[in-house]
VEXZA-960302 format. One record per atom (N, C-alpha, C): x, y, z. Coordinates in steps of 0.1 Angstrom, whole numbers, plus 5000, padded with zeros to 4 digits. Layout:
BEGIN
XYZ;...
// end
This chain:
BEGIN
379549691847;378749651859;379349531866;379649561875;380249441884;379149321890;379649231895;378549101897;378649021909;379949061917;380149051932;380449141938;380249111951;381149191965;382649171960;382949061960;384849031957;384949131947;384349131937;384749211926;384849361932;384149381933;384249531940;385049571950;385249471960;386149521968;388049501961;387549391950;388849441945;389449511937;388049561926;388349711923;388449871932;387549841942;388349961954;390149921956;390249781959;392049781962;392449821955;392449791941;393149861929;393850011930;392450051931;392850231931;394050271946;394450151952;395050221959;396950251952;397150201938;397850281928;398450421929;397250521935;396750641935;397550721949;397450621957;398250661974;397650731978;399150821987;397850951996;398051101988;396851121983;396851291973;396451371980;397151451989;396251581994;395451621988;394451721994;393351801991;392051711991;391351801987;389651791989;389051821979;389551861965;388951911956;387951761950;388751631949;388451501941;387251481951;387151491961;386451431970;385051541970;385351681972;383751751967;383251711953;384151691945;383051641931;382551511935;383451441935;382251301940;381051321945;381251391957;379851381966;378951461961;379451591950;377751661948;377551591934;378451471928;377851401918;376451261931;377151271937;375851181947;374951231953;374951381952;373751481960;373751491975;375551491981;375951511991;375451462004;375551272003;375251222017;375451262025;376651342024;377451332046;376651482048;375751602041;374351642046;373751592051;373751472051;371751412054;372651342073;373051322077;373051272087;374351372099;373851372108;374651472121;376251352125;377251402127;378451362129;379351412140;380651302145;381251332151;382651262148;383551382144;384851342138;385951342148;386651212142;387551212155;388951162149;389851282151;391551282143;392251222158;393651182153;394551182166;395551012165;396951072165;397850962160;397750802168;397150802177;396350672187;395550712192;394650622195;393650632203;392150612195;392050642188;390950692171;390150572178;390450462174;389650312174;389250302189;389650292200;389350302211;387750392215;388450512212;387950612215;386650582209;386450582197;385050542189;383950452196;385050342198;384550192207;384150222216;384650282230;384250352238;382750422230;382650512226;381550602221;380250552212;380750492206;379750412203;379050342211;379450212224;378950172238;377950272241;378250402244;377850492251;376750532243;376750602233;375350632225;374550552225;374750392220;373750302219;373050272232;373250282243;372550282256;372050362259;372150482252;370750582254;369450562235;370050452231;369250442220;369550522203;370550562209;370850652195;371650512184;370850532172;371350442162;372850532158;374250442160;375450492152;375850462142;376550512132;377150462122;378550462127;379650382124;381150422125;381950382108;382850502108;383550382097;385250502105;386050312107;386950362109;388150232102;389450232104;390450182098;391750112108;392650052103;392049972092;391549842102;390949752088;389849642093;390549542101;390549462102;391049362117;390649172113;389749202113;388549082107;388549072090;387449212087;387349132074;386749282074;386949282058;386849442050;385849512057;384349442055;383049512059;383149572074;383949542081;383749562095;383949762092;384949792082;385249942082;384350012080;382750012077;381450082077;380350032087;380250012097;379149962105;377450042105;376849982111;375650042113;375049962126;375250062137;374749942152;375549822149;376549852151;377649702154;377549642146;376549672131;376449562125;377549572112;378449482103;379449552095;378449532081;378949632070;378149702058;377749532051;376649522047;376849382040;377049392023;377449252018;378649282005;377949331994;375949291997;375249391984;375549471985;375649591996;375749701995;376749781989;378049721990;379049721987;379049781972;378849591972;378349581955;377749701950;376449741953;375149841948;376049961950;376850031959;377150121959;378450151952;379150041949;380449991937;379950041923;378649981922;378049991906;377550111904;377050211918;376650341911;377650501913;379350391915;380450501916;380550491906;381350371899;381950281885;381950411877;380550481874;380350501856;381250651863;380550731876;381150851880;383050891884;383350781884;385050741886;385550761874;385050661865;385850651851;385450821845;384550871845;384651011841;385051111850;385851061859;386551101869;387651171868;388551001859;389450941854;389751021845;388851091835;389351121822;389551281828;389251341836;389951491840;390851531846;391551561844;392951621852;393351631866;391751761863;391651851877;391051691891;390351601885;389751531897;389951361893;391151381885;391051211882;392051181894;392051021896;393150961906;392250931918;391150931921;390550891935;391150791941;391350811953;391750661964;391150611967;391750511975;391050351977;390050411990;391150531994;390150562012;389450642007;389250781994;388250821994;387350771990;387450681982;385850621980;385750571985;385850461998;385450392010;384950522020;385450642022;384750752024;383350792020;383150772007;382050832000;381150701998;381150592004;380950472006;380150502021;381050482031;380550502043;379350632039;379850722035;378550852032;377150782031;377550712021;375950682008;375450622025;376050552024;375450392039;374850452051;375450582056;374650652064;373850692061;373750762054;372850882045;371550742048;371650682037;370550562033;370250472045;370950452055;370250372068;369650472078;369650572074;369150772085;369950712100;370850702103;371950712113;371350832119;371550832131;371250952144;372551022139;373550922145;374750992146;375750892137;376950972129;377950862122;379150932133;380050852137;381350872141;382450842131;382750962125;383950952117;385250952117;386050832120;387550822120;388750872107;389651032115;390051062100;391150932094;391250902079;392450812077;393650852081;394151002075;395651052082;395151172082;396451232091;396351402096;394751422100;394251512091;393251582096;392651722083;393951802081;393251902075;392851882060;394051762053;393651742037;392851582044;392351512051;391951402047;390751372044;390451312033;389151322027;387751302038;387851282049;386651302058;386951432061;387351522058;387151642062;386051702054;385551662049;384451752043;383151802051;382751702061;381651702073;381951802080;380351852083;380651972095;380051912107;380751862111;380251772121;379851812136;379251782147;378651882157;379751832170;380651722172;381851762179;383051712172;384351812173;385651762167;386051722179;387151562182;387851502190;389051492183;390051512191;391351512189;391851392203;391851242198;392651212209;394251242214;394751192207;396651212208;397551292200;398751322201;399151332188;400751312192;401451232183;402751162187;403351192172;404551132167;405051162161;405051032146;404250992137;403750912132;403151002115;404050912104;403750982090;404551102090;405751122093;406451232095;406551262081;406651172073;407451252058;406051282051;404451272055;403051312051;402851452057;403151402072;402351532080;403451622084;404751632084;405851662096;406351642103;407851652105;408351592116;408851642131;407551772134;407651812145;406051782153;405751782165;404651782166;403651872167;403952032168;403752112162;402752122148;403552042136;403252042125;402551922126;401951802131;401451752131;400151772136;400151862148;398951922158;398052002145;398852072142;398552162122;397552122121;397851952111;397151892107;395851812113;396351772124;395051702134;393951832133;394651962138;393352082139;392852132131;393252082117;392752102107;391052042104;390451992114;389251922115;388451992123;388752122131;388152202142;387352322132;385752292134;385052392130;384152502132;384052602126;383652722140;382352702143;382752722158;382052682165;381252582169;381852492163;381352322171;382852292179;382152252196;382852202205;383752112198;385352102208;386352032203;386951952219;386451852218;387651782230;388651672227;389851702237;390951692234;391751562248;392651472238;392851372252;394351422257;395051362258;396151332272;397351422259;397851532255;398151592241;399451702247;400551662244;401951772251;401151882251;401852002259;401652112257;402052202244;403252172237;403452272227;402552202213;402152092214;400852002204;399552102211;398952072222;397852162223;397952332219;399252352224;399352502222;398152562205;399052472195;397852452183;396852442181;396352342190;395352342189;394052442195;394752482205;393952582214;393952752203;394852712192;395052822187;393752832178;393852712170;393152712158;392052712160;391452652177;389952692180;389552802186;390352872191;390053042194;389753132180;390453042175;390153152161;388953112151;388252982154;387152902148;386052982160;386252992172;385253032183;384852882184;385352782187;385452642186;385552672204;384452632211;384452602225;385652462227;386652472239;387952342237;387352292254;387452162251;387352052263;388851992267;389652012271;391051952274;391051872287;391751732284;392251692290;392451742302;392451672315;392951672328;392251872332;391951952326;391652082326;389852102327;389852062315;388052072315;387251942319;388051842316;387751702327;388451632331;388251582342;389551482349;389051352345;390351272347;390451122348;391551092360;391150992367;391750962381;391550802378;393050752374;393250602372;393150562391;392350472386;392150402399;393350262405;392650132392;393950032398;393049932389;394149832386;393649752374;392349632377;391349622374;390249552368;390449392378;390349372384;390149252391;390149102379;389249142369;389549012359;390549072345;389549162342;390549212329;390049362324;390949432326;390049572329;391049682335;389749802332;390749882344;389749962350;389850042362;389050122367;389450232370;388650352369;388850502372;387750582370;387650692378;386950822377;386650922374;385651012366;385951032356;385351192362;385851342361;384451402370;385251542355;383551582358;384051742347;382751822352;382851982345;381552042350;380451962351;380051892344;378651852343;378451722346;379651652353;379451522360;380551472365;380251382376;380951312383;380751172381;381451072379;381350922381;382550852387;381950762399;383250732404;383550572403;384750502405;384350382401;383850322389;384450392373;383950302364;384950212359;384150102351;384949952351;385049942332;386549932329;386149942312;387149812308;386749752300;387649572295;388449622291;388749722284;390349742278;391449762286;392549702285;394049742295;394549852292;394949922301;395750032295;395950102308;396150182310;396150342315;395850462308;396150472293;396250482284;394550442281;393850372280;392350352280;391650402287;392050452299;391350512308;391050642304;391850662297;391750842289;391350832273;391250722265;390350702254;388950722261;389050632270;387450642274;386650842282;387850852285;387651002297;387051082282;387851092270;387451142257;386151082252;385951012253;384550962246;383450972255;383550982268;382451032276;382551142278;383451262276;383151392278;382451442264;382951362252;382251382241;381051292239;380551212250;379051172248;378051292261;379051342270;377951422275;377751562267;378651602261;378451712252;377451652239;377351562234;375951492223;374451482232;375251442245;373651422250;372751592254;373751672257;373651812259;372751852244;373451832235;372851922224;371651842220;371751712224;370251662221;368951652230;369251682241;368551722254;368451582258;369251492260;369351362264;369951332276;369251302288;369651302304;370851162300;372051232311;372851122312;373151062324;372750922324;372450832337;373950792342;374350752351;375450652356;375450502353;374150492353;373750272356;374450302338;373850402330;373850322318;375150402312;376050482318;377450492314;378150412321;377350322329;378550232337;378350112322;376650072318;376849982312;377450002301;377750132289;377950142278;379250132275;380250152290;381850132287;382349992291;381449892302;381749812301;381349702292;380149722280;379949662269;381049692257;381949822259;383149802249;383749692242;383549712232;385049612223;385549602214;386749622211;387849672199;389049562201;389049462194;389849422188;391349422189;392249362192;394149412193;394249502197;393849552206;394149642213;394449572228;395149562233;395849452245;394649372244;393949332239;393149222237;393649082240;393449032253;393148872258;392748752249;393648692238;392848612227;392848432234;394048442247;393548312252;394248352270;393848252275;393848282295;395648212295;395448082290;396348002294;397147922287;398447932277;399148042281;398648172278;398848282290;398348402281;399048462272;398048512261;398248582248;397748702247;398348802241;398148902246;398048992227;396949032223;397649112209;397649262210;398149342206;398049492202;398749592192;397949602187;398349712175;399349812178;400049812185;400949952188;401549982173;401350042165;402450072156;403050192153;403550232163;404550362161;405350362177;406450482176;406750482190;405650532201;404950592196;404150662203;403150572208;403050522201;401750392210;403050262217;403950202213;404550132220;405250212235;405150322235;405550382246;404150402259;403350372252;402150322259;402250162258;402350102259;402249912255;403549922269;404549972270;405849972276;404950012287;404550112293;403550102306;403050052306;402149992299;401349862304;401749762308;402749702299;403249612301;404149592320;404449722319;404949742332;404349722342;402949792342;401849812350;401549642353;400849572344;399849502342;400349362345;402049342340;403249172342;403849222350;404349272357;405649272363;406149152372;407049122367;407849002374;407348892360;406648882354;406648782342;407348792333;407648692324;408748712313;407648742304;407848792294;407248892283;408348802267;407248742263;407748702248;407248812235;407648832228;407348932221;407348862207;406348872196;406848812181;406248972178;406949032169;406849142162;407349132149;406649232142;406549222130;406049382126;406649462116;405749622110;405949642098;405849752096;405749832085;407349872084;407549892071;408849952070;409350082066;407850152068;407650262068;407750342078;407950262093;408050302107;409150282111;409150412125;410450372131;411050282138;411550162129;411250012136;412450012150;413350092144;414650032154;413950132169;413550232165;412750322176;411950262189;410650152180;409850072183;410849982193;411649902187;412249782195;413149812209;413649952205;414449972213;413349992228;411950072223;411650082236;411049982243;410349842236;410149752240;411149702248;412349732245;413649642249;413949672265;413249802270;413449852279;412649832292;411949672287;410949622298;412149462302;412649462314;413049382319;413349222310;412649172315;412549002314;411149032302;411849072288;411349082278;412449002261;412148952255;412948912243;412148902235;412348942223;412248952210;412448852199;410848812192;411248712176;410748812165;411848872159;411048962149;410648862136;409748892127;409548822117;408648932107;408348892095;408148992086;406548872081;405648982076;404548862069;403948912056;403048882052;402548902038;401949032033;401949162033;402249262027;403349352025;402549432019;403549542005;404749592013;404149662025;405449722030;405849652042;405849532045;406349482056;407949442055;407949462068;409449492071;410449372068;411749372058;412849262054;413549232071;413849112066;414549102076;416149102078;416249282083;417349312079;418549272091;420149252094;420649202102;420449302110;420749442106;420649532118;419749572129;419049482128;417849512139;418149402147;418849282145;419549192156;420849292159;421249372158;422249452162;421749522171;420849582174;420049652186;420549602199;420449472200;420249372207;420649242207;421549202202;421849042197;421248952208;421648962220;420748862229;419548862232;419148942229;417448952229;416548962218;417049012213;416548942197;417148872183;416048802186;416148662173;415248692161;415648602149;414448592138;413848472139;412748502128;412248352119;411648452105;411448382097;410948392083;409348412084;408948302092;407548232087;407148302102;406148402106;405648412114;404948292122;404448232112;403648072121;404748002129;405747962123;406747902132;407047972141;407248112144;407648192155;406648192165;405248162158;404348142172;404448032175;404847922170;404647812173;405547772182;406647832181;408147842192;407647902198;407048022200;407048072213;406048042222;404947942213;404047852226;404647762229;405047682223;406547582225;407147572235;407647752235;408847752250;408647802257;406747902262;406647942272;406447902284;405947912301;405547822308;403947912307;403247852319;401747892323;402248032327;403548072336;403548202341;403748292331;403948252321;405048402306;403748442301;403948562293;403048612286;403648652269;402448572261;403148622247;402248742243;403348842239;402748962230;402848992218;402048992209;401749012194;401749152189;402649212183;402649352185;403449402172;403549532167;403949632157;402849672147;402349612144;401249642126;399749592131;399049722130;397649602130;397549532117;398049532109;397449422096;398949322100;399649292108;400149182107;399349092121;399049192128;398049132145;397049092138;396149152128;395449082123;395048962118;396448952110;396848812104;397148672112;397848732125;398048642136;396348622144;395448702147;394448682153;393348562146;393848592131;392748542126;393448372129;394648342127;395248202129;394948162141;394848222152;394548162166;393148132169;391948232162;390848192163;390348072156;391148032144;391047932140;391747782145;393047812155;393147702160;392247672171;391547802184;390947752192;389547692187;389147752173;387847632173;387847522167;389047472164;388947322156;389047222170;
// end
């Protein structure tokens, strides 16, 4: 029996030993040894190589303004562990943790001792965690973010009443495939017969998949630009962006959402075609005053997130090519004519030289790569100053690289914090702590 939150949460890190195990078999025993939480509460699951976190954020805004209590649990954390299980914005508290740590424990270790179901992960049972937490707070609705792919990931067990597919790019190649094709596979591996599926901004030979696997589920499909439009308007007067949003069953013109992007404009187009299809099945009228307020109450974290005005700072999670080739628009859209500082830092599991090169491709942009305190973060190898010798530099110590790059910006430059959300993380948390001393 454990006797903290710390304790527990560092026996969940432990098991991550275990990695990523396909299948679903480990994950149904668990839950009918708990008497099958993710029954007791109605859901809405949402796969897709970017977008997940947005999209949710967006959707969640939106439900809570017609009163529906949400649950989210999505990945990874930003702040601080608890934020990955919420209940109404609020993040899981560390009893709970604890209480629901102490009544896995005895069912793990005889987990452990069988062949067929030993080895559980760190994300399935933060899975069957989030479960218990819904289940036990009676949630309206939980919004479920898959961890990877879609068809083996341990949230697939829920039959949930809409599947969302935001994106799908080319990310985990050597887990999921390295076509997008085979990737779409996996994303539509979450589509169930006959619960509605909408879909965001997704190539055509990626939808082609998906349009397959829900003809054959009788899975009604919501697509992008087809079954609803979005019509980017022009960027947010303070910080923002605006666009219009119209589909069968509604029209809104002129909405205002904090997140930058263009790219946001269609996280959000997804999360309100998938809040008017919830409010549909629950007979719940849907206003304008309060979809205007539910998207501009949004907020997610490093995602082109504004952490200071002056100099501006700028953080976001891009970490693959597929989201930096969105950051590269924005960036376009949003500075042009400013110089663009860049400290980057990823995984070395990604395609870094991929990543830099398309960053590289924004003007009056340069590069401080630096590496920081986890397992797989990136060495700092010479060949990635080979990309580019004049435009990119190192440092060792991340802190000193920010500290040079506030050093040598003027009021006009912009610094951008970018590659890994657990290295933006790490950087957000140091800035919030310098701006409040």
């Amino acid at each position: 029996m454990l006797k903290t939150a710390e304790e527990a949460i560092a026996w969940i890190h432990q098991r991550k030993k275990f990695g990523v195990r396909p299948g679903l078999k480990r994950m149904d025993y668990l839950l009918e040894q708990l008497n099958h939480p993710e029954r007791n509460f109605d859901s809405i699951h949402v796969a897709g190589t970017n977008g997940k976190g947005s999209t949710v954020s967006y959707l969640r805004a939106l439900l809570e303004t017609v009163g529906v209590d949400v649950g989210t649990f999505t990945s990874p954390y930003i702040e601080c562990f608890n934020e990955r299980i919420q209940y109404n914005q609020q993040f899981i508290a560390d009893e709970a943790i604890l209480s629901y740590v102490n009544r896995l424990l005895p069912i793990i270790t005889e987990m452990d001792q069988r062949e067929d179901v030993q080895g559980i992960t760190e994300f399935e049972l933060l899975t069957a965690m989030a479960f218990m937490y819904f289940a036990e707070m009676k949630v309206d609705v939980a919004l479920i973010e898959v961890g990877l792919g879609g068809l083996y990931d341990s949230t697939n067990v829920i039959d949930p009443l809409i599947s969302v597919i935001t994106t799908i790019g080319l990310d985990h190649v050597d887990i999921l495939g390295d076509t997008l094709e085979e990737i779409a596979t996996q994303k539509a591996g979450i589509i169930k017969p006959k619960r509605p599926v909408v879909t965001g901004n997704i190539s055509p030979e990626a939808l082609a998949v998906i349009q397959q696997m829900a003809k054959k589920n009788q899975a009604p499909l919501y697509s992008y630009q087809k079954d609803y439009q979005i019509d980017y308007l022009r960027p947010d007067k303070e910080w923002g962006e605006v666009f219009t949003f119209q589909s069968q069953e509604a029209v809104f013109e002129s909405l205002h959402i904090p997140l930058i992007g263009m790219h946001q404009t269609e996280n959000a187009g997804v999360a309100l075609q998938t809040f008017i299809l919830y409010c549909q099945l629950k007979g719940i009228p849907v206003k304008l005053k309060l979809v205007q307020q539910g998207l501009k109450k949004t907020y997610w974290p490093a995602r082109m997130e504004r952490v200071k005005k002056e100099p501006l700072i700028v953080l976001d999670g891009a970490h693959n090519v597929h989201a930096v080739t969105r950051l590269v628009e924005n960036l376009e859209n949003e500075f042009a004519g400013k110089t663009i500082h860049v400290l980057f830092s990823a995984l070395k599991t990604k395609d870094v030289e991929g990543m830099l090169e398309k960053l590289l491709t924004v003007k009056e942009l340069d590069i401080l790569v630096t590496t920081f305190e986890f397992p797989k973060a990136i060495p700092l190898a010479k060949e990635i100053q080979a990309i580019e010798p004049n435009r990119i530099s190192f440092v060792s110590l991340w802190q000193l690289g920010l500290a040079e790059l506030l050093e040598r910006m003027t009021n006009d430059d912009v610094l951008l914090v970018t590659g890994s959300l657990y290295f933006v993380s790490q950087v957000r948390a140091l800035i919030h702590t310098l701006e409040e001393e």
